[in-house]
C-alpha positions as CSV (number, residue, x, y, z in Angstrom):
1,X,-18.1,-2.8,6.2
2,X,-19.7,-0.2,4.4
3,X,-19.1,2.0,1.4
4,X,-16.9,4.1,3.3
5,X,-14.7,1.7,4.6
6,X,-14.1,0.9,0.9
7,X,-13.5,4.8,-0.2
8,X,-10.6,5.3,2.8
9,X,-8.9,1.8,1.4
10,X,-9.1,3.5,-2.4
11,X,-7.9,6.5,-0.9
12,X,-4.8,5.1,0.9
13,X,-4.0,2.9,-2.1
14,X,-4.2,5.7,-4.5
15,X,-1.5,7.6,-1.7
16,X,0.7,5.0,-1.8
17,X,0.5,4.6,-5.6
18,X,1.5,8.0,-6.1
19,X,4.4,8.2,-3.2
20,X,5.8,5.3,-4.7
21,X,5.5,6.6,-7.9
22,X,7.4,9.8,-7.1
23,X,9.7,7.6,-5.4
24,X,10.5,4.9,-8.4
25,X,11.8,8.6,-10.2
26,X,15.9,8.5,-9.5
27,X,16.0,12.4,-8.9
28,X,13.1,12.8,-6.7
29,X,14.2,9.8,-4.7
30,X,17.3,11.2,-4.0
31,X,16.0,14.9,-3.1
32,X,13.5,14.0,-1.3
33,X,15.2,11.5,0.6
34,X,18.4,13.3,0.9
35,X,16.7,17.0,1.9
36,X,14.3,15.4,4.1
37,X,16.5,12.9,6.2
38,X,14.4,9.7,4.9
39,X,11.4,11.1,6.5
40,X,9.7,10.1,3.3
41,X,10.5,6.5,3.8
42,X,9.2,6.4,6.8
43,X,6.1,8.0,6.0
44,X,5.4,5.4,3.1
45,X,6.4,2.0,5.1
46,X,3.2,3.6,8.2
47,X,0.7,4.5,4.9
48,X,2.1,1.1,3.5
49,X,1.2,-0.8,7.1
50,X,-2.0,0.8,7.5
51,X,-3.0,0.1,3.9
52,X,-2.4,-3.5,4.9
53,X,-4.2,-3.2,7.8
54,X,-7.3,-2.0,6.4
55,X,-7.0,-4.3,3.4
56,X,-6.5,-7.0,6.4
57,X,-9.6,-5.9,8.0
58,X,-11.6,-5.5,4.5
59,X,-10.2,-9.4,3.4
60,X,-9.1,-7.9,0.2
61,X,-5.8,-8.5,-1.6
62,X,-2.4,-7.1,0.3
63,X,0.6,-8.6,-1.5
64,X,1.5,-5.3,-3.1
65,X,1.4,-3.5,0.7
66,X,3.6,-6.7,1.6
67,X,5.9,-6.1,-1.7
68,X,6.8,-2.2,-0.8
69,X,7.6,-3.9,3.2
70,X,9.7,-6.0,0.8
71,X,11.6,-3.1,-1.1
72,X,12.0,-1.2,1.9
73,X,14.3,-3.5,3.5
74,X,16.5,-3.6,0.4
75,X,17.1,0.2,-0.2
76,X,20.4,-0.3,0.2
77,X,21.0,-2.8,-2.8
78,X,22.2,0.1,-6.0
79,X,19.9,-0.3,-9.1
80,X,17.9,-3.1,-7.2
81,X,16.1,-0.7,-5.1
82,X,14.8,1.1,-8.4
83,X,13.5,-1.6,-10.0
84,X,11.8,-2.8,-7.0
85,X,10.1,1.1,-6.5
86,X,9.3,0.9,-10.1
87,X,7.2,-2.8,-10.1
88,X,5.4,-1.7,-6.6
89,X,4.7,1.3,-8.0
90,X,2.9,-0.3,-11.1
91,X,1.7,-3.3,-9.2
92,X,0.0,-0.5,-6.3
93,X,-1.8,1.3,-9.3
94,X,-2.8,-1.9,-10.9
95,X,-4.0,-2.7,-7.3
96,X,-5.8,0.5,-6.7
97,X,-7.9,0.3,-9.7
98,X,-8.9,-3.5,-9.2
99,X,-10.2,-2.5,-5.7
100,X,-12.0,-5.6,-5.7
101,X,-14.6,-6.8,-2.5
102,X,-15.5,-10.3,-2.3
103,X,-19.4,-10.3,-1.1
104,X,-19.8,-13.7,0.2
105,X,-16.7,-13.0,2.4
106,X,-18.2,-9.5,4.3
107,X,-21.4,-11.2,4.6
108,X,-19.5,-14.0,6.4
109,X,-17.4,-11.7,8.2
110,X,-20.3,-9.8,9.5
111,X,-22.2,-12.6,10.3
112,X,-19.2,-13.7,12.6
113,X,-19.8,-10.1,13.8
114,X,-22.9,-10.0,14.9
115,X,-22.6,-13.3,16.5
116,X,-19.7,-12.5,18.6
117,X,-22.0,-10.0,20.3
């Protein structure tokens, strides 16, 4: 894992902060999702699953990735499906800017890494 690694999990965070941002807003949920045939929900639930599977891969802290799977499969609940866009969208910023790395964990992990080989 190197620096960069680290700078394409920030950016994917800080992509799906701002999607789900945009999509916690009543008005744009509905003309976006409406004009563009829930394309846009489908976009965010792949940059939600590859955000988890980097943050998977990096051992760092997922459960707000997991939380949008989570208000993605209840879209159809009226008023729920706001609040839950609205506390993933505040739990993925809080998230993004806590990007957090534990050391002793990529040092184990690439210890198992190189000993695999």
């Amino acid at each position: 894992m190197n620096n960069k690694d680290i700078e394409e999990l920030k950016t994917l965070k800080l992509v799906t902060a701002i999607g789900e941002t945009v999509l916690a807003i009543p008005i744009y949920w509905w003309l976006l999702i409406i004009s563009f045939l829930w394309i846009p929900l489908i976009v965010m639930l792949i940059l939600h699953a590859i955000t988890l599977a980097k943050s998977s891969n990096l051992n760092i802290w997922k459960k707000w990735s997991i939380m949008w799977v989570i208000t993605s499969l209840i879209w159809w609940v009226p008023l729920v499906w706001m609040l839950f866009h609205i506390i993933t969208a505040i739990m993925l910023w809080i998230d993004y800017s806590n990007v957090k790395i534990d050391k002793k964990e990529i040092a184990k992990k690439e210890i198992k890494d190189t000993t695999e080989l």
